[in-house]
C-alpha positions in Angstrom: -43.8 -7.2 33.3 -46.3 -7.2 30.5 -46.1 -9.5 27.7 -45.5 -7.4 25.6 -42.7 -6.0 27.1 -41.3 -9.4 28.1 -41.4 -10.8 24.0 -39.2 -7.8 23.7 -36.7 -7.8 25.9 -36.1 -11.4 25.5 -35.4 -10.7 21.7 -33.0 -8.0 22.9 -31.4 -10.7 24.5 -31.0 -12.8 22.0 -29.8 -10.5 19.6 -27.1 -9.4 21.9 -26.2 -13.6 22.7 -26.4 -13.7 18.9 -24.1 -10.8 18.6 -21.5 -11.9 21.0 -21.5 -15.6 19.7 -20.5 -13.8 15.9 -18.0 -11.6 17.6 -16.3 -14.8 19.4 -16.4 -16.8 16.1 -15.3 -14.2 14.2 -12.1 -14.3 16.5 -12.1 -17.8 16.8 -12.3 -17.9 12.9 -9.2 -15.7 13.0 -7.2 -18.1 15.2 -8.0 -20.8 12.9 -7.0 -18.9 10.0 -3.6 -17.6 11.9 -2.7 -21.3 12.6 -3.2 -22.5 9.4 -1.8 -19.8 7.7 1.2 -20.7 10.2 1.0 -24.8 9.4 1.1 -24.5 5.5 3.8 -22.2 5.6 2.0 -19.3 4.2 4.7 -17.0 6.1 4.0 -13.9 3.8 0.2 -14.2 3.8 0.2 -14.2 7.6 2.7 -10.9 7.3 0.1 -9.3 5.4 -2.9 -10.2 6.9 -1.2 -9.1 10.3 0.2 -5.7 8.7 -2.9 -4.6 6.6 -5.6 -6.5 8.7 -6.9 -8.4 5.5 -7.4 -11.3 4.0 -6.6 -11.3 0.4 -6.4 -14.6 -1.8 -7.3 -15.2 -5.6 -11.1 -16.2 -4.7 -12.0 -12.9 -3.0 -9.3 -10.5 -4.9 -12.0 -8.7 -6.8 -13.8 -7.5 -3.6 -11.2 -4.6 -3.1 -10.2 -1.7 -3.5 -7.0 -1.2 -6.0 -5.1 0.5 -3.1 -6.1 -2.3 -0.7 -4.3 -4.5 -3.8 -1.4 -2.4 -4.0 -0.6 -2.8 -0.2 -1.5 -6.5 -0.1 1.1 -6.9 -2.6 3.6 -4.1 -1.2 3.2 -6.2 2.6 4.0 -9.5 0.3 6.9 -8.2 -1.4 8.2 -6.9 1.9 8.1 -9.9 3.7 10.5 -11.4 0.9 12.9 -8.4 0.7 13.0 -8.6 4.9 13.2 -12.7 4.7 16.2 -12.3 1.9 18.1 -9.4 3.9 18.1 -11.9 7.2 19.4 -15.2 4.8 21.8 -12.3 3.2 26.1 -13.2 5.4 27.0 -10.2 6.7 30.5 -9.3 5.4 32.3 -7.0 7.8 33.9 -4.0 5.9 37.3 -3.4 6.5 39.2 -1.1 7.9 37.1 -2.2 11.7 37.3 -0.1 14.5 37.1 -1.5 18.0 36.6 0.2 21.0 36.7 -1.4 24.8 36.1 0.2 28.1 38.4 -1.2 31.3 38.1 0.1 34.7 38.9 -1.1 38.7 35.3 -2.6 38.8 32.0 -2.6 36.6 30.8 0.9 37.0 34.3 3.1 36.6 35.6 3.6 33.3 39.7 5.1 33.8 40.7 3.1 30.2 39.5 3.2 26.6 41.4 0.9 24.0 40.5 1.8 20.8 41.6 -0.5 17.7 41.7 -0.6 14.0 42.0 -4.2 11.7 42.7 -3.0 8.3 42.1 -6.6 6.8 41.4 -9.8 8.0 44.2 -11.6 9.5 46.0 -7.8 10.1 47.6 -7.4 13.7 45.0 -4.5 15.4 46.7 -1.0 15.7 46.0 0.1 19.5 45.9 3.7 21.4 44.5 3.5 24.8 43.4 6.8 26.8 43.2 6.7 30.3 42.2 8.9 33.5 39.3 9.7 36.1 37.1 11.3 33.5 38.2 9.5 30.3 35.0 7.7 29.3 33.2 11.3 29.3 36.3 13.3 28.3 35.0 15.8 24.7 39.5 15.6 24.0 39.6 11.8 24.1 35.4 11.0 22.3 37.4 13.7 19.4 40.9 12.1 19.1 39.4 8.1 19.0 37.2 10.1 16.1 40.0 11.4 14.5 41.7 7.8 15.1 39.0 5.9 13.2 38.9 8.7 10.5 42.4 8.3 10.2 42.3 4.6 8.9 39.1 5.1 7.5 37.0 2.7 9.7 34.0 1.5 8.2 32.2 -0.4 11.7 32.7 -0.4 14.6 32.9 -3.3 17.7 32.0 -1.5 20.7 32.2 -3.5 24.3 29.1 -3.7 26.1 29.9 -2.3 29.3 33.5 -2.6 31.7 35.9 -5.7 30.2 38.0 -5.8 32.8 40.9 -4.3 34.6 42.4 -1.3 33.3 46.3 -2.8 34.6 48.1 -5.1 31.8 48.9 -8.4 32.3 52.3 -8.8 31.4 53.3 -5.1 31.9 51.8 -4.1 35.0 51.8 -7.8 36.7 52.7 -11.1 35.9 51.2 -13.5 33.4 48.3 -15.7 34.7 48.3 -14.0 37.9 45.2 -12.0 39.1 45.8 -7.7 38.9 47.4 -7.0 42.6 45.8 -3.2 42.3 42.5 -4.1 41.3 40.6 -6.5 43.9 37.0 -6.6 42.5 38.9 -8.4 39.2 40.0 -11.3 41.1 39.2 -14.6 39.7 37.1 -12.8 36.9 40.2 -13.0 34.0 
């Protein structure tokens, strides 16, 4: 390889190790900056910088734009309103509607118990629906609507997935025993 040729590709080279070292200390530089950011508890400046892919402080403000200002600001004040609404107690708004599904094991649905608490310490007001098709049934999904309108149910509790046995304890067997008619139950109650 001529000289010539060999000064230059060893500068391309050392451009491109120049290059990549600049590229890693830029995101090394970024790490640091994310961990302090992190340790000082500079929550809504990491929010920002995250969200808008800026850094922003009061030594460098004057280098941008005034719409790059405006959403600096808008990501700030969003953190807070977001921070606030998580601190904010969530008050449930009565009249609350319940609804739980029962079935013979975890994948058959043949029971919905709907219920309504009108105020706190109110006994619940119950209708159940039951049969083979009840959980896709368009008669009972319209009169548990009309239920809830009814008492004018603001939220509603919904169970996530089968409870339990659609038999009740009490009516259809005896108390503290497990359902005779509905093996897969047994020793779940």
């Amino acid at each position: 390889m001529p000289r010539k040729w060999r000064v230059s590709f060893v500068e391309g080279l050392v451009d491109a190790l120049k290059a990549w070292r600049e590229s890693e200390a830029d995101h090394d530089l970024e790490f640091d900056l994310n961990e302090i950011l992190e340790q000082e508890g500079e929550q809504s400046e990491l929010y920002a910088m995250k969200k808008l892919n800026l850094l922003i402080t009061e030594a460098n403000r004057m280098g941008f734009t005034k719409g790059q200002l405006e959403n600096w600001d808008d990501a700030i004040l969003e953190y807070f309103e977001r921070k606030a609404a998580l601190k904010r107690p969530v008050t449930p708004e009565f009249p609350i509607g319940t609804l739980a599904y029962y079935g013979p094991d975890d994948r058959v649905t043949t029971k919905i118990a709907a219920g309504v608490v009108e105020y706190a310490g109110a006994d619940p007001i119950i209708r159940r629906w039951g049969g083979s098709d009840v959980a896709t049934s368009p008669k009972v999904q319209q009169e548990i609507e009309v239920f809830f309108l009814e008492y004018g149910v603001k939220n509603i509790a919904i169970s996530d997935g089968i409870l339990g046995c659609p038999h009740e304890e009490g009516m259809d067997y005896p108390v503290g025993e497990d359902c005779p008619f509905c093996p897969f139950w047994k020793g779940r109650g």
